[in-house]
N, C-alpha and C positions, 0 to 999 in steps of 0.2 A: 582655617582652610589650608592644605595642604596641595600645592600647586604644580603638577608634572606636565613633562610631555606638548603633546597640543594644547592643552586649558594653560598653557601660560602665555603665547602669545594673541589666546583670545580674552585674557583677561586682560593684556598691556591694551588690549584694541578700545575694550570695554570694560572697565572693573566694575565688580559687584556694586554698586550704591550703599547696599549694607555693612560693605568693609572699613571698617577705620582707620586701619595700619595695616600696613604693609612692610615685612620684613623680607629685604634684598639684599641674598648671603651667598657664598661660595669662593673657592677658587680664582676666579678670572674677575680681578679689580675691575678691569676695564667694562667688563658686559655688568657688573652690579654697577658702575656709576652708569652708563647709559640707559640701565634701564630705570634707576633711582630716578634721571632726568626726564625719563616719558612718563613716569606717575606723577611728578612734581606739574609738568608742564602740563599735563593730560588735567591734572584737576582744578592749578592756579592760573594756567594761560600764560607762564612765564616762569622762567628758573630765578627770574632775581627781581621779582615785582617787591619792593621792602613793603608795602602795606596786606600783600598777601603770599609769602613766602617767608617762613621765617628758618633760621638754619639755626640749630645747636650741633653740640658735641654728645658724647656719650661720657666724658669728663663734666662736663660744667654739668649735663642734667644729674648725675650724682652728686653733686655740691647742693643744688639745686631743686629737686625733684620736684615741686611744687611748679615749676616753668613751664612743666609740659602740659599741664592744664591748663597756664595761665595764656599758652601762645596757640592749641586749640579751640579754646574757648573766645579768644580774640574775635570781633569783628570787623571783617574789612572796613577799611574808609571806604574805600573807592566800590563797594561792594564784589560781590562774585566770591568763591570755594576760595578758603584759604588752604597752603597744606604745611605742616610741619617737617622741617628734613632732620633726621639726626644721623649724624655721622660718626662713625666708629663705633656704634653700639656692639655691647657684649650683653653676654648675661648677668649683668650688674643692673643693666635697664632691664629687666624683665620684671622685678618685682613693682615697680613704678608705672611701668605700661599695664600690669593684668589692673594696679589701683585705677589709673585712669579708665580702666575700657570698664571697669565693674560699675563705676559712678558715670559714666555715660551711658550707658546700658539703663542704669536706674531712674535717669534724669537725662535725656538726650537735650541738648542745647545748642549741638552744632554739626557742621555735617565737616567739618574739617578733616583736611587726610593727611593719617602721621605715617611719613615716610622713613624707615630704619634701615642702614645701610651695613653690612657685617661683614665682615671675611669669613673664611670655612667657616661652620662650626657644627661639631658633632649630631647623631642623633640626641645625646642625651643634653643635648643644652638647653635651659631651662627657657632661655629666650624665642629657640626655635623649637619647644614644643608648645610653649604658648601661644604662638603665632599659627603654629598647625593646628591646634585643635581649638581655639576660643572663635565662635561666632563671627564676631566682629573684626577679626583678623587674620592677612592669610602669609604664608611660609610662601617664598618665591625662590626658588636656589639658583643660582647659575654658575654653569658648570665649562670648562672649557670646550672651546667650538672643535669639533676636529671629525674626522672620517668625512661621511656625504654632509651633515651641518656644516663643516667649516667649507667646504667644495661649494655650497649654496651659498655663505656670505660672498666669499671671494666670487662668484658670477653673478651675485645680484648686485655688488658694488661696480663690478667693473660694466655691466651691463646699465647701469645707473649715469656713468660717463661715457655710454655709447660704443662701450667696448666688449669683444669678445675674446676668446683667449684658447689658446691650441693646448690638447690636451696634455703634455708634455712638460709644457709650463705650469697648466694647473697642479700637476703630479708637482712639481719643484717647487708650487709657493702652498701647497698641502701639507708641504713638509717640512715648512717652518715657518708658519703662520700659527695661529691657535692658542698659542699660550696667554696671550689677552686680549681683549675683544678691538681695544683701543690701542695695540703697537700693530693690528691686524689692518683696520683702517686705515690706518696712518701709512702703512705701507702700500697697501693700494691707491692710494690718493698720490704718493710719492710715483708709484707706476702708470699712474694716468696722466701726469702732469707730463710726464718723461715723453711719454708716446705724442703727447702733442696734439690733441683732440679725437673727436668720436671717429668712427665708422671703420676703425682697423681693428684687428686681430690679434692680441699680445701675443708674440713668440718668446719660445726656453733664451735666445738670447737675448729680447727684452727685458726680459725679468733678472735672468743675470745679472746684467747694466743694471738695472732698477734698484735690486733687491739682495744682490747677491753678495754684495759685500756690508751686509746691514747688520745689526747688531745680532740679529739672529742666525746668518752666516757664521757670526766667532761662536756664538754658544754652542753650534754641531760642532765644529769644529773640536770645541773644548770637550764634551760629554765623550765625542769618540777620543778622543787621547784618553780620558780617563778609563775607558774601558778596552783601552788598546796597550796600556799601563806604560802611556810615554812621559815619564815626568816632565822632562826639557818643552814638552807639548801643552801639557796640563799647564805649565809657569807662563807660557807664549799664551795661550787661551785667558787664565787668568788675568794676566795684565792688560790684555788688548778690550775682554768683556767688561773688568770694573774701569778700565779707562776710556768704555764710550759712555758709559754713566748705568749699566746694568745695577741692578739691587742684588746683594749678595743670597736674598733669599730665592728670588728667579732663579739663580744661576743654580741651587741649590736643587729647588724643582724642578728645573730641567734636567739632570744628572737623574732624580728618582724617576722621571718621566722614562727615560733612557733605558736605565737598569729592567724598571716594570716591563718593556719592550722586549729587553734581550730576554728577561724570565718568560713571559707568554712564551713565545716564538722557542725556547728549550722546551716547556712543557706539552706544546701541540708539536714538537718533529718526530715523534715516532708516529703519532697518527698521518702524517701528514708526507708522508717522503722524504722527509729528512728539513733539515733546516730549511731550504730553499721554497719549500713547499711552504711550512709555518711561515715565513716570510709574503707569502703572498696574502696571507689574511689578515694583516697589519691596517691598522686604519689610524692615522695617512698611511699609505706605504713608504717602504724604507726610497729615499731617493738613490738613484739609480751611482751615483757616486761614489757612494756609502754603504751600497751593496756588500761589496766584497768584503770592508774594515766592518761590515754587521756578521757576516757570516764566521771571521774569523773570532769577534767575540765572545758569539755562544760557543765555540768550540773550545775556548782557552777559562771562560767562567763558566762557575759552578754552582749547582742552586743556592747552596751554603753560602760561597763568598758573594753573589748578590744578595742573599740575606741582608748579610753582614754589613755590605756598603749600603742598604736602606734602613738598616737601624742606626746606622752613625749619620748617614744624611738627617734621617727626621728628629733624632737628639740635636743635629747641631742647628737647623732652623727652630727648633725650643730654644735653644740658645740666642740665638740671634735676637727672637723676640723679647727680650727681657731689657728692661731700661738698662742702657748703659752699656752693652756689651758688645765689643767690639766685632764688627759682622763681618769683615772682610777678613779680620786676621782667623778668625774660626772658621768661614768658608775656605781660605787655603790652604790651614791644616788640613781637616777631613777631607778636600781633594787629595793631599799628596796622599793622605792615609790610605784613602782607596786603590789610588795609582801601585801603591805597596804592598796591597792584599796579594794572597799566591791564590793565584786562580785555578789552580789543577783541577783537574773533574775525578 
C-alpha cells in the first residue's frame, strides 16, 4: 500500500489491521522517528514495553534474518499486540521481509506489527516497492514540513502551549524551521518556555530572542555566503554550524535546499515580473532579511553554475555516507568549491 497526502495521517489515527509492516522513509529523520513512534506505541501501548516491543537493526537482522520471524511471531507475556521496530533498514531487508510476509500470508499466527524505519530512498528501491505494492504492507514517506504544512505544525504547537503568534514571526520561523520535524519542535518548545506561559502572542522579537541565534540562524547565514561567494563567510558559517554540533550532511542539504530556491525563482522571473515577483511564490518565503542577498544571487548565478554546485553537493553527501570517510573535511571542501564557482549568467 502505497500512502500519500491525507491517507497518511488517517492511517497514523487508524492503520489498516491487515497491515503487517509498515515502512517509514524520507528525508526528515525527525518526522520518520516520530511517526515510527506513534505506530510502535499505537499498536504495543508503549515504545519500550521489553515483553512487547522489541527493536533490531537493519545490520543485525542481515546477520540474522531468521529473528524477524522469531520476534514477530513471539508471544507477549503480559499479553496485548506486540510490534517489531527495525531501524536503519535498507534494501538489504527487503528480501527477508517479502520471505516473512509470504509465510504469514500462508500460515497467519500473529497479528504483530513490523515497524521499518529508512532514510530517502528512491522509487526503484526494492524495499519501498515492496512495501508499496504487497498486501500486507504499506510505503509511509515523509517528507520535509514546509510552505502551509510547516505554518500548521508551528501553530498547532504553539497553540498546544496556549499560544498564538503574529504573522511576522510566523513568516521568520517559516523560514527556518522544516528541515526536521524534531529540531522543529524542539525549537518551539524552547520559544514557549521563553515566553513564559499560555495566553500571549509570540512576536518577530520573541522569536529572535528565542530562535534567532539557533543553529538554524548559522545555517542561513552559511548557504547565503555560499551563494553570495564570501569565502571568509563560508569559513565563519562553517565553523560556527559544525561547532554547535550540526551533521555535515544537514548542512550539505541545506546548501541544495538553497541553490533548488535560487533555480525555481530564475526560472519563474520572466513569467513572473522579474525576480521579486518569483520571489513571492516561494514556500516558506524568502525572509525578509535575506530579501535583498536572495535577489542579488539570482542575479550573479547561473542555471549552469547552480547545476554544477548541486551535482558536487549530492556527490559529496555520497561521500560522506560511506564508512569511514571524513564528513566535515569533504563538506568544507565542496563549500569553498562552490564559493569558487564563476557565476556569470
Amino acid at each position: 500500500m502505497k500512502l500519500t497526502g491525507k491517507t497518511i495521517e488517517r492511517f497514523l489515527a487508524k492503520p489498516d489491521p491487515q497491515i503487517m509492516a509498515v515502512l517509514v522513509y524520507g528525508v526528515d529523520a525527525g518526522l520518520v522517528h516520530e511517526r515510527a513512534n506513534q505506530l510502535v506505541r499505537g499498536a504495543a501501548g508503549s515504545l519500550d514495553d521489553p515483553f512487547r516491543v522489541a527493536v533490531l537493526t537493519g545490520k543485525a537482522l542481515k546477520e540474522d534474518p531468521a529473528r524477524l520471524a522469531d520476534e514477530a511471531m513471539a508471544m507477549s507475556l503480559t499479553g496485548g499486540r506486540r510490534a517489531v521496530r527495525i531501524e536503519d533498514a535498507d534494501d538489504d531487508v527487503a528480501a527477508i521481509l517479502k520471505s516473512y510476509l509470504a509465510g504469514a500470508k500462508a500460515s497467519p499466527a500473529t497479528d504483530s506489527l513490523i515497524v521499518l524505519e529508512a532514510e530517502e530512498l528512491p522509487s526503484r528501491s526494492a524495499l519501498r516497492k515492496l512495501c508499496e505494492t504487497a498486501d500486507q504492507a504499506a510505503a509511509l514517506p515523509c517528507y520535509r514540513d514546509e510552505g502551509a504544512s510547516l505554518s500548521g505544525v508551528i501553530k498547532d504547537k504553539l497553540q498546544q502551549e496556549g499560544l498564538a503568534i503574529a504573522p511576522d514571526a510566523l513568516s521568520y520561523l517559516s523560514a527556518r524551521l522544516g528541515g526536521d520535524r524534531a529540531v522543529t519542535l524542539s525549537e518551539l518548545e524552547k520559544l514557549a518556555l521563553y515566553m513564559g506561559g499560555s495566553g500571549k502572542t509570540v512576536a518577530l522579537a520573541d522569536v529572535e530572542a528565542a530562535v534567532g541565534d539557533s543553529a538554524a540562524h548559522a545555517v542561513d547565514d552559511l548557504v547565503y555566503a555560499l551563494s553570495d561567494r564570501d569565502m571568509a563567510g563560508v569559513e565563519r558559517g562553517l565553523a560556527r554550524s559544525l561547532g554547535e554540533g550540526a551533521a555535515p550532511i544537514s548542512l550539505l542539504r541545506a546548501a541544495a535546499r538553497h541553490f533548488l530556491r535560487l533555480q525555481w525563482a530564475i526560472g519563474k522571473a520572466d513569467q513572473s515580473g522579474g525576480i521579486e515577483g518569483a520571489m513571492r511564490g516561494l514556500r516558506p518565503p524568502v525572509f525578509f532579511k535575506y530579501e535583498d542577498r536572495f535577489k542579488a544571487a539570482a542575479k550573479r548565478w547561473s542555471s549552469g553554475g547552480i547545476a554544477t554546485a548541486l551535482e558536487r553537493i549530492l556527490a559529496t553527501e555520497q561521500l560522506c555516507k560511506r564508512s569511514g570517510s571524513p564528513a566535515e573535511t569533504l563538506c568544507r571542501r565542496v563549500f569553498l568549491e562552490i564559493a569558487a564557482i564563476k557565476p556569470a549568467r
